[in-house]
N, C-alpha and C positions, 0 to 999 in steps of 0.2 A: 473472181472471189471463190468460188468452186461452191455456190453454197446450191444451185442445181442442180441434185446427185443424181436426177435419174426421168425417165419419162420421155416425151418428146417435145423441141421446141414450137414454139406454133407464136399466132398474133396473141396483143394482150387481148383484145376483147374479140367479140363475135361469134356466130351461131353455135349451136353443140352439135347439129348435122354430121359437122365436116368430121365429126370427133367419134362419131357410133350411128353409123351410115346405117338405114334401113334396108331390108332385101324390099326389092319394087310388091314383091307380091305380098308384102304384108302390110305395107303401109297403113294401109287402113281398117288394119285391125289391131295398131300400136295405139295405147292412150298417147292423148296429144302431151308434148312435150309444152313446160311451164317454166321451167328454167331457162332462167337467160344472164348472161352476166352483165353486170352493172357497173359501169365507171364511179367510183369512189365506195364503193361497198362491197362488191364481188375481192375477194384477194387473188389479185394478180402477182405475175412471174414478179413485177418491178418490185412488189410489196415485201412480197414475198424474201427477194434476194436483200432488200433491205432489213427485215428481220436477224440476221443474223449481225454477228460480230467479223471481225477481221480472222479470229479465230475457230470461227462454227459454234459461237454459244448464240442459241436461240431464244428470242426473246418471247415466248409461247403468249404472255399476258396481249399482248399486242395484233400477235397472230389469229387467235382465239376471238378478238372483239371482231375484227374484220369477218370471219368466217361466218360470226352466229347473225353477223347483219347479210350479207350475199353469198355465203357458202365460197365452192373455192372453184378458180376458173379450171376447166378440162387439161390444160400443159402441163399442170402442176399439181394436180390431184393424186397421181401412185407417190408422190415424193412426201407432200403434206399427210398422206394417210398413214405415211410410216410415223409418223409423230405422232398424229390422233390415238394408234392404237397401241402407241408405246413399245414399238420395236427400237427407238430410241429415244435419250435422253435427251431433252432440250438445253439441258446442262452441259453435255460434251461438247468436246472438240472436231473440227472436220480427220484430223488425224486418229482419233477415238472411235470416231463412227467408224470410218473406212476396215479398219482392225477387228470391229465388233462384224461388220459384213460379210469380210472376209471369212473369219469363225463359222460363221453361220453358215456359209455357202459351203463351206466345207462339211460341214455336220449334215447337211441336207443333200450333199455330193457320199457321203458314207452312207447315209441310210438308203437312200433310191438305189445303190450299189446294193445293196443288203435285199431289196425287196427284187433287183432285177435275178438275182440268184437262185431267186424261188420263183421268178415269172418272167420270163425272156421275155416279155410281150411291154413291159416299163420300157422307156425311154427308147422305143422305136418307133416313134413317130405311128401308132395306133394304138388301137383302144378294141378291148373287149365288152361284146352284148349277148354273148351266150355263154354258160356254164361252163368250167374248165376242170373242173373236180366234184366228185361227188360226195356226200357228208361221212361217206367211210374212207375218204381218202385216194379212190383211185381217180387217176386223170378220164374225163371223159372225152373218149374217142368221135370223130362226126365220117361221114365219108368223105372221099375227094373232093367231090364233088358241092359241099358243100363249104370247104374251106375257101375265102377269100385273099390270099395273097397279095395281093390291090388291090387300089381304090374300088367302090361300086357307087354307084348313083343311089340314092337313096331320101325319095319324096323332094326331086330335085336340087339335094343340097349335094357335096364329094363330101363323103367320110368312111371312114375304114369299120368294117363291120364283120361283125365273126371271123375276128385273125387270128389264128390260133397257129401256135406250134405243132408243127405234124409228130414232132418228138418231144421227150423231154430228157433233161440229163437226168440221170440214175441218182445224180446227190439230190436233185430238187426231188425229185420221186422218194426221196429217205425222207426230208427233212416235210414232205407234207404228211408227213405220219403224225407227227405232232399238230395236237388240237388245234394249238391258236395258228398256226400254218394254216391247218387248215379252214377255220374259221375266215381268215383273211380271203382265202384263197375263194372261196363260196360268193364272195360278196362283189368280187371285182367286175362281172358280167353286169351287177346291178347297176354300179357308177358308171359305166358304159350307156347304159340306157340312159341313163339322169343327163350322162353329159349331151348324149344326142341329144333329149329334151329343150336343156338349158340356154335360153336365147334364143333359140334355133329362127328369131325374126332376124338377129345380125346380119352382116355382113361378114365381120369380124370370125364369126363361125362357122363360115363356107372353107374355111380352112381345115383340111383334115389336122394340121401341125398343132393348131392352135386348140382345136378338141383334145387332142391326145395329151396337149401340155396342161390342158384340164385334168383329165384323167390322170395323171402322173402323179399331180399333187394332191388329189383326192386319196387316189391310191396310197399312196407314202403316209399318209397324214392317219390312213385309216390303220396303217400297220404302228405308226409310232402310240396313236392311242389308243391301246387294247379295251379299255376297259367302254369306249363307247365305238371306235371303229366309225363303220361310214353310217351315218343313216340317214336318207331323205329328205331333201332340204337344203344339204349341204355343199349343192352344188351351184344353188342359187347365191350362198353367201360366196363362195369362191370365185364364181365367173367373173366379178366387176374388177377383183384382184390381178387374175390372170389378164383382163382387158387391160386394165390404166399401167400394172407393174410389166418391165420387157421382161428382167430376170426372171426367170423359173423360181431358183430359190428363195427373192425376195419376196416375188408375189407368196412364195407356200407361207415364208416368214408372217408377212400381212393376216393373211387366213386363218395362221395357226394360233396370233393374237384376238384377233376377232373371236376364235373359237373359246379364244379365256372366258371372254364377256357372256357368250348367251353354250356353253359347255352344257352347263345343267340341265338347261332344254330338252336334250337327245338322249338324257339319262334316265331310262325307262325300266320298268319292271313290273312283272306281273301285274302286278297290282297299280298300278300310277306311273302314271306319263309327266317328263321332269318338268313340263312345261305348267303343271297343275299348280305348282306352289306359284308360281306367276301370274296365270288366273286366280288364285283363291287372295290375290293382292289386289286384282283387278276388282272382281268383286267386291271386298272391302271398302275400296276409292271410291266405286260409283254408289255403295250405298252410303255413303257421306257424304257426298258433294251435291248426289243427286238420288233422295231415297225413292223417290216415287217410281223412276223408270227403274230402279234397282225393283222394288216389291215387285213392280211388271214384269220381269223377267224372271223372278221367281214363281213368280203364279204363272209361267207361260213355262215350268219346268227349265229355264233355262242356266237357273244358281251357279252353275260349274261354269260359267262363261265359256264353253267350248267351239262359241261361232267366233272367237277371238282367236284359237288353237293358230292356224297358218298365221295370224300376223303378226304373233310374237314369233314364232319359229323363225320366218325366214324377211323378218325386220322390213314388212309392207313390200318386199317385193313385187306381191300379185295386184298390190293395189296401185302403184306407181308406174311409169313408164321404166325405162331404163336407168335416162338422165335424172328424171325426177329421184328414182330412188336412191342413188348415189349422190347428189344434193341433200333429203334427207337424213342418209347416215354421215357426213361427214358438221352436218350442221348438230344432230343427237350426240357423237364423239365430240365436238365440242362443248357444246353444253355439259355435256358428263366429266368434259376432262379433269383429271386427278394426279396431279404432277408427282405422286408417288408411288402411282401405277405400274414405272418402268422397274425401280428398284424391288417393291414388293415380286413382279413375276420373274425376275432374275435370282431372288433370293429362294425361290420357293416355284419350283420349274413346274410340278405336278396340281398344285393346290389354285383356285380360283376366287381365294379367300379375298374379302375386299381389303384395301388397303390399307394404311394407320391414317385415322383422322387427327385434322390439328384440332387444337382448342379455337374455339367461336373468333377469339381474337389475331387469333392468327394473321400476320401480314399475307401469308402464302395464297390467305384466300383469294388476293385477283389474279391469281395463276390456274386458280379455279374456274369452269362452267358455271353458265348462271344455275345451271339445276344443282349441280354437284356444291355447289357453294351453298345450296338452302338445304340441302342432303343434309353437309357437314353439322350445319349449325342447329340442324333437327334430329340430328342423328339418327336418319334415316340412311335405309340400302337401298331404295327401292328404285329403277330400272326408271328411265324416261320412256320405254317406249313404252309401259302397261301407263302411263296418264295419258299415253297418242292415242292408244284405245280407248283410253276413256273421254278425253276429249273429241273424238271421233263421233261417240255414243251419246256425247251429252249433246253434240249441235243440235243431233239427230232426234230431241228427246220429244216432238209433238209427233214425227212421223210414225218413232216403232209406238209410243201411246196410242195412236189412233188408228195403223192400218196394224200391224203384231199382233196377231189371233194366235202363235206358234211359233214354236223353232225355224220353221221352214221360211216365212215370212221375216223371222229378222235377219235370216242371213240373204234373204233373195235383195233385202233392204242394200243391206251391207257390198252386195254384188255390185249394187247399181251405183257404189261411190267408185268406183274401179277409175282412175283416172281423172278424177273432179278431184281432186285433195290439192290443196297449196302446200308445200312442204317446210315453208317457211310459217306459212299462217298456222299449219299444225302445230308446231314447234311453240310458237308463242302461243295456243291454246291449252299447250302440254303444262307452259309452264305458269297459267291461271290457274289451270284445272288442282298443279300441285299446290300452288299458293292458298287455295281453297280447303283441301284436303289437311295439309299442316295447320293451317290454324282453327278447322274446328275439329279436328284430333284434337289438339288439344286444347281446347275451352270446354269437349266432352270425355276426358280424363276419366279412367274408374275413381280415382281420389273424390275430383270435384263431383263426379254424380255421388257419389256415396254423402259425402259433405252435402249437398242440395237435396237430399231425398229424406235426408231424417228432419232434415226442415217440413220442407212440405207435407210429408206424410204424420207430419204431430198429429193429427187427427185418429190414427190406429191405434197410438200408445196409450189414448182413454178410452176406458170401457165403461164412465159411469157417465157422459154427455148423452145429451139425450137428441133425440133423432134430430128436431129441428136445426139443432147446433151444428150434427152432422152436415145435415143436409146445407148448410151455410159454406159450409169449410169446405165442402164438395165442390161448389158453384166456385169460390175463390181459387181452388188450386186450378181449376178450369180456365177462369179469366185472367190468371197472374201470367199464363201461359209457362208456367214452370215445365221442367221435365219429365216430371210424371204426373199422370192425374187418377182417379178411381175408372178403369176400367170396367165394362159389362161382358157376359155372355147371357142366353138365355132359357128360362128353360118354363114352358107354357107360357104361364100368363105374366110373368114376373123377371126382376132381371137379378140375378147374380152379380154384385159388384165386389172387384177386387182390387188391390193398388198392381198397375201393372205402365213398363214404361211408353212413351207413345209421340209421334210429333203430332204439333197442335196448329191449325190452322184459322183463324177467327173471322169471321165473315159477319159483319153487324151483330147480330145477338148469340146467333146462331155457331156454335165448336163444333168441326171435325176432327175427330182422335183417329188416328190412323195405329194400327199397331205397327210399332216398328220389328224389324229382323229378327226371326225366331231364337237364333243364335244369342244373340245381344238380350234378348229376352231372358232367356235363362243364366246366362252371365250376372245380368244385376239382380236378378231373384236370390242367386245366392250369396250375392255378393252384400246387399243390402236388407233382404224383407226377412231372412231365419232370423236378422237380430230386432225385429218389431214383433209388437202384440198385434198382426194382421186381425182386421174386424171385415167380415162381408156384410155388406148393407142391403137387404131387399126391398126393391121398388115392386111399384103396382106399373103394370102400362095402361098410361093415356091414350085415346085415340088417334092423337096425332105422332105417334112413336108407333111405327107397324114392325113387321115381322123380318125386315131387312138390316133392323138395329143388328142383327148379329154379326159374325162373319169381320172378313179386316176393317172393317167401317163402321162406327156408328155415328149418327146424330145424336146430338146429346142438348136438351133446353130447361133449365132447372123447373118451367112454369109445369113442365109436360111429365115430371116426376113427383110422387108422393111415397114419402118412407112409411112402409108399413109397420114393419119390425127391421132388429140390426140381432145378428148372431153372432157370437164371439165362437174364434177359429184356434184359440190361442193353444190349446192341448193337440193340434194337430201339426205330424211332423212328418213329413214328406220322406225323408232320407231316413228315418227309423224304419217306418213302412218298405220303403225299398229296402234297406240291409234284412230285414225280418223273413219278408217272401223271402228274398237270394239264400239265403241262407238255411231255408226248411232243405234246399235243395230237391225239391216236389215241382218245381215249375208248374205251369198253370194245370197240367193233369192233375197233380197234388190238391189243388184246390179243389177241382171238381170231384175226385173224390172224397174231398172231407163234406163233401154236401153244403156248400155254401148257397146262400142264395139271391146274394148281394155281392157287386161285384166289388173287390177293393177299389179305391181312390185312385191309388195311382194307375188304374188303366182306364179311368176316364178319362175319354180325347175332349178336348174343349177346343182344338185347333182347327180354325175354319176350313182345312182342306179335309179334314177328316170328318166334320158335320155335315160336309157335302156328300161325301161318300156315305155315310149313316142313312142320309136320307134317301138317299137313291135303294140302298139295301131296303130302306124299310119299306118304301114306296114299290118298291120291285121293276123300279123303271132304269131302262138306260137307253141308248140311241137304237134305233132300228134301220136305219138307216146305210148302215154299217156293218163289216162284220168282215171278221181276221180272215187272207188268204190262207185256202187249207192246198197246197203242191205235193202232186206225184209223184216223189224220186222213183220209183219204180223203173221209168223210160231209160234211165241211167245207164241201168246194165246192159243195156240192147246196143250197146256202141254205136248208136245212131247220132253222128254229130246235128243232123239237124232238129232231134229231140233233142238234145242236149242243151242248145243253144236255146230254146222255149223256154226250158226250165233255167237256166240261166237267168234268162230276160221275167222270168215270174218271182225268182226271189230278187233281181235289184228293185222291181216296181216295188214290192212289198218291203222290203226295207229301205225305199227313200218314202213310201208314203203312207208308211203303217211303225216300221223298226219292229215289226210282227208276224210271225206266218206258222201254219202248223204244216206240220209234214206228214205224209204218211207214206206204206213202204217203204220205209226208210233203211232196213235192214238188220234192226232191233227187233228181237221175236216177243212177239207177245205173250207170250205164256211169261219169260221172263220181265214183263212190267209189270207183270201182275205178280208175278212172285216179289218185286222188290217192294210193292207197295204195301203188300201183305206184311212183310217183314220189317217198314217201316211202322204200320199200326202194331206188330209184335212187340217191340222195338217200347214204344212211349208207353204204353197200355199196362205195359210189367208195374210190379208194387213199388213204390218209389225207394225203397231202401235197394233195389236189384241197381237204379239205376244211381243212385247217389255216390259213388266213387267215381263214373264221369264226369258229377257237375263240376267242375273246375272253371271258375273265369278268367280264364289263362289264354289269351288268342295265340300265343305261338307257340301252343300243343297240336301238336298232327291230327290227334281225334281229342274232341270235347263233346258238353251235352248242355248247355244253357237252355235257360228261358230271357229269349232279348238280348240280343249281342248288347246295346246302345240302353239300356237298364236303367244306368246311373247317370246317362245324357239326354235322353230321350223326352219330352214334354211329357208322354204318358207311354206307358209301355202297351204294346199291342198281344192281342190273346192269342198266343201263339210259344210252343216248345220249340227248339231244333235243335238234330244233332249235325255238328259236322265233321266233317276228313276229309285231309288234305291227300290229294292224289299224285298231284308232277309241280313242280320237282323233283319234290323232297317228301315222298310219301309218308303215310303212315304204316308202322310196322304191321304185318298181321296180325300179334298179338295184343297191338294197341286197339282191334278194333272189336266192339260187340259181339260175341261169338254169334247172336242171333240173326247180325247183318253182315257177318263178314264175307261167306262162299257167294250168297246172291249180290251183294252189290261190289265185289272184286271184277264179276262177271258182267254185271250190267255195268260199269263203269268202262270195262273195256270197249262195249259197242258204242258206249255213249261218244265216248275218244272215237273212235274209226266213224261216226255221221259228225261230228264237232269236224274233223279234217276235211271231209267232204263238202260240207257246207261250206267251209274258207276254201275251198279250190270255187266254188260257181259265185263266190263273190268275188275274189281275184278275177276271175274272168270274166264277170258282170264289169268290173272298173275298168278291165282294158289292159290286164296283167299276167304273167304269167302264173299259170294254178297253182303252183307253189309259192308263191309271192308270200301270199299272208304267215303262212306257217314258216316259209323264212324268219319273216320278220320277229319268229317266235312269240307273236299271238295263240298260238296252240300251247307254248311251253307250260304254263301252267291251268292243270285241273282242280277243283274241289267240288265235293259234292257235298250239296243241304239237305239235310230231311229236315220238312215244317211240317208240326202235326198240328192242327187246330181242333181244339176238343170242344166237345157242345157247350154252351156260354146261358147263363140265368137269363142275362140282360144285355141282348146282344146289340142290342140301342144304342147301348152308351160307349163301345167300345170299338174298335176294329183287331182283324189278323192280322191283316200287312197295310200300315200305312203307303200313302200315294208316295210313289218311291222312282226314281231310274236306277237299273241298275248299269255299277261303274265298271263294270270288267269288259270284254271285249264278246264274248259270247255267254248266253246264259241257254241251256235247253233243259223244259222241265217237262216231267211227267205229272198230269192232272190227276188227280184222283176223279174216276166217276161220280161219286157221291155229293162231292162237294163243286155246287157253280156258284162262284162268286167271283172271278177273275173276273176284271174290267182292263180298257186299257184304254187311256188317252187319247183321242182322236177328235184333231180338228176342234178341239175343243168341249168335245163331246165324250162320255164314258160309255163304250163300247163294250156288250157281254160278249168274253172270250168261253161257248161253251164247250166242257168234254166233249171230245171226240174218241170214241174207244180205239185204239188202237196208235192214235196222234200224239206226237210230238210237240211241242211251243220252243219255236226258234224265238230270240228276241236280241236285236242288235245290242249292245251293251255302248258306254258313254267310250269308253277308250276307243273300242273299233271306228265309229263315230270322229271321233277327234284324229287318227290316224288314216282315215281316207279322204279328209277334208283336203291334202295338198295332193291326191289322184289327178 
């Protein structure tokens, strides 16, 4: 029938061994293999070849139910994967396909042509793991003696290692003058390394031919997509490809569709990593389905879900065995499948746009995935494998509650599922977890909360009820368990009550209001409370209501409350007040000198993570227990490798068990910290009219001058001016910048760049990489520098400088001021004083760097 196009023949059923042999000496440090193929579930060769018509139309609806019940047996996995990911139509003919391969193979035979012209080293059976070009373009030279020509042994496996051309032609030597040449050309030593990595338990990869036919398509692949090229990761999704497909160009074809689906991932820039929009979805889910362990992970700093990074990137590779993980992707490609997948990436070769949905009644839906099918009819885009995360997180929701003191604990958690996952059992937890998510999406609509809030909050719209009544209508929105109820904060003896939203839990007499997601918080304040007559109600506290009411939790019992007085809020307008300040264009300096002596509203913190820090300032207490590593670089310049390697080994400890460390000697002169700091207090100090042509709240100005980036977002704004400038890429002009800061910080910015590189070479070589690694990766590409000036505060009580914060970029180093000790930094749970060190530095890992050495 021909409808077998490709793979190897094998039995219908039995072990996967025979199919992805282990090397003896790894055996037993491979997760155990859980897949097994099943008589009447597993889709087999016979099914399989039954699936088709006389003419090659595939019957996908059919194919698809078989898969999502036992996934697809190993003979027939590279043939079915070319369907899953729509390198063809289930709609054609075998005469259609064969024509479309041909095409292809030829297209993928003219570029490898194209890329071996600029690198003799393609399609010669080896592969490159050392530098072949340096970033001005010229080829770099090694000596004889270091060149390998053949094979060499290497940590007992054959592979081809440092094979370089002892020549090159004169045209390839022209043609890597140009950038993106040369760009390609930088990167190729790195895929080399990845591919050594990649597998390296197989059998399958004791093949130097089989490495190299890795490397070829990686390489090719990184030349065809300029705009993301190779990056990390990539080698992992490609191995299973090059494993199950024999062609070369078929497997690239497979990879470079796979690549449609998670492309975004690898699409990174200064500022964000592409995989963030996929996390900030993840997060989303789990504070829906499961808000509790969702708050835990925010008050454990972890909101940006970045212990999730590697397993969307490289789709549970690290977590699955081999087999297991190629069962779960081809069971996820079914469920997702979208039978207009194939025509949409044909139509639109560059774009990874998703594809046209039918309408809800569409017959086409059982040609549909069970998830892709509740997508359509929800009009959702969202990715099956961020609910595998989340259903991962939610089994897990009593261990990270109970043992999760930190970051470091939910990913050591996380570690220890390595190989325990059912990938079938995940898959149907994926698809609870979304069944979950869709339907209270939507019963928690902004419409219907808006619609239910001016209900329940009737209570605010009257200002002539008298407290009793209040106090009735209070206890009721409580007991009816609606979606909002009157919230507390405290302040002495008495509680501040406000309408704010919350989930409610009821235990015999006794409500727990939890406040819900800060975010969400301020979405329905403006969404719903500027159009009510907001009333605050003032209690007296009872004895049996202590001093723990505050903060995300309170207890709340109508007997243990007594309204004293109620005060009407109604002439207060939050968004006037913010446009007012912004616009004196004085930021908080402006204030202090118009001699205030009360602080505005809008910089009272009422946010429990910000009351905690309040009190620790007031109290003058923080951990002693503790205290930031202060390193030497000094040793550095002594070219003493085994100093070197010390200080090495002192900044990984300090950033896996701190993300903290000051430095000193570091090669910044002092006199010049001291002049920038000087010139940052010149700088804010001037009359507010000197500085009010930089206030612009313009972020994609090169130099500006605010108070409060986050102003008009923020729950309350914190006491604090900054100026900033952008330094790399795309600098600030000179005359864009303060004439009073521009000679000293042009100059102090450039040391600060030359210990910024140094410190990413001993962290590359802290991880096990080469010292330029990071800065490849263009983690150094972009600088900016912040001046924060925090001016002396009436009421520094009620307010903070810098809320409790990570920062997202990849490095941060700041200069202290002497004067001012108020740095704390998170540790173990505990708020650690970061004091001045005259002459020191503060390194601080940042979230991106963080998220990009997690797959090291």
């Amino acid at each position: 029938m021909g409808c077998f196009e490709g793979g190897c023949m094998s039995p219908e059923l039995g072990e996967t061994d025979c199919f992805y042999e282990i090397r003896p000496e790894f055996v037993h440090e491979v997760p155990k293999t859980r897949f097994k193929p099943r008589v009447g579930k597993t889709l087999s060769m016979r099914k399989w070849n039954s699936a088709f018509t006389l003419d090659g139309h595939l019957d996908i609806a059919k194919v698809l139910s078989r898969i999502q019940r036992g996934g697809v047996h190993p003979s027939i996995k590279g043939v079915v994967w070319e369907f899953l990911l729509a390198c063809y139509d289930p709609n054609s003919t075998f005469e259609e396909r064969n024509q479309l391969r041909k095409h292809r193979r030829e297209q993928y035979s003219d570029w490898k042509a194209e890329c071996k012209n600029m690198e003799p080293m393609i399609g010669s059976g080896r592969y490159i793991t050392m530098p072949i070009i340096s970033e001005d373009g010229k080829p770099v030279q090694y000596p004889s003696n270091n060149n390998c020509d053949s094979d060499s042994e290497h940590n007992g496996a054959v592979a081809v290692l440092n094979a370089f051309p002892t020549k090159l032609d004169v045209n390839v030597t022209e043609a890597a003058v140009e950038k993106k040449v040369i760009q390609w050309k930088l990167g190729l030593h790195q895929i080399g390394l990845d591919v050594h990595r990649t597998d390296r338990t197989l059998v399958f990869y004791e093949s130097a031919a089989n490495l190299a036919k890795l490397w070829d398509i990686l390489a090719v692949y990184a030349w065809m997509d300029k705009d993301i090229g190779y990056c990390q990761g990539m080698s992992d999704l490609c191995s299973p490809m090059v494993i199950l497909v024999e062609n070369e160009a078929d497997a690239f074809w497979c990879f470079e569709r796979l690549m449609r689906r998670v492309r975004g991932n690898f699409k990174c820039t200064k500022n964000s990593v592409g995989v963030q929009s996929q996390l900030s979805t993840l997060a989303e889910v789990l504070r829906v389905v499961d808000p509790k362990l969702h708050q835990h992970i925010e008050d454990l700093d972890g909101g940006q879900y970045l212990f999730a990074f590697r397993m969307l990137m490289v789709l549970f590779r690290r977590e699955f065995s081999v087999v297991d993980a190629m069962h779960l992707w081809e069971m996820m490609w079914a469920m997702e499948y979208n039978p207009n997948t194939f025509s949409a990436y044909e139509e639109l070769y560059e774009d990874t746009t998703k594809c046209r949905l039918p309408k809800e009644n569409d017959m086409q839906l059982k040609k549909y995935g069970k998830f892709e099918r509740k997508n359509v009819k929800a009009g959702s885009e969202d990715s099956l494998s961020i609910f595998l995360v989340a259903s991962v997180l939610e089994a897990r929701n009593k261990r990270f509650l109970r043992e999760a003191k930190g970051l470091d604990d939910i990913i050591k958690i996380l570690n220890d599922i390595n190989g325990d996952i059912d990938a079938k059992e995940a898959c149907k937890e994926a698809l609870n977890v979304q069944k979950k998510y869709l339907r209270k999406s939507f019963m928690s609509s902004p419409a219907k909360r808006a619609k239910a809030s001016q209900k329940d909050l009737g209570v605010c719209q009257t200002t002539a009820r008298p407290p009793q009544q209040a106090k009735a209508k209070l206890r009721t929105i409580i007991c009816s368990r609606r979606a909002y109820i009157i919230g507390l904060r405290a302040i002495n003896h008495a509680l501040v009550v406000t309408a704010v939203p919350v989930s409610l839990e009821l235990k015999d007499t006794e409500v727990r209001a939890y406040r819900t997601d800060p975010v969400q918080v301020r979405k329905v304040t403006r969404e719903v409370l500027p159009s009510l007559h907001t009333t605050d109600y003032i209690f007296r506290l009872k004895p049996k209501i202590t001093e723990n009411t505050t903060g995300l939790m309170a207890d709340l019992n109508g007997d243990n409350l007594d309204i004293l007085s109620r005060f009407e809020s109604n002439n207060y307008d939050r968004m006037k007040e913010l446009k007012a300040f912004d616009e004196t264009k004085a930021g908080v300096r402006g204030l202090v000198d118009a001699g205030i002596k009360e602080i505005p509203r809008i910089f009272i913190s009422t946010t429990a993570a910000d009351d905690d820090m309040k009190k620790k300032k007031k109290a003058g207490s923080s951990s002693k227990e503790f205290s930031i590593p202060v390193i030497d670089l000094g040793d550095i310049k002594k070219g003493d490798d085994h100093q070197r390697k010390m200080i090495v080994d002192q900044v990984m400890s300090s950033c896996e068990n701190f993300g903290f460390f000051q430095v000193v000697n570091h090669g910044v002169p002092e006199n010049l910290m001291d002049e920038m700091l000087k010139k940052v207090h010149m700088f804010h100090e001037q009359p507010a009219e000197a500085k009010a042509s930089l206030y612009i709240r313009n972020f994609a100005l090169k130099s500006t001058y605010v108070s409060n980036f986050d102003l008009f977002q923020a729950a309350a704004a914190n006491w604090r001016d900054t100026y900033y400038c952008s330094l790399a890429p795309t600098p600030a002009k000179p005359e864009e910048i303060p004439i009073i800061l521009r000679d000293t910080m042009m100059e102090y910015s450039d040391q600060i760049e030359k210990l910024g590189l140094k410190v990413f070479e001993l962290i590359s070589e802290g991880l096990g990489l080469r010292r330029n690694y990071l800065k490849d990766m263009e983690c150094a590409k972009g600088w900016a520098l912040l001046c924060h000036y925090y001016p002396e505060c009436p009421q520094p009580e009620l307010t903070v400088g810098t809320s409790k914060h990570a920062d997202s970029d990849f490095l941060t180093i700041l200069l202290q001021d002497d004067h001012i000790s108020c740095l704390q930094v998170l540790h173990k749970n505990q708020w650690v004083d970061v004091p001045p060190v005259h002459g020191a530095l503060i390194v601080n890992v940042g979230d991106l760097l963080q998220a990009s050495s997690i797959s090291f």
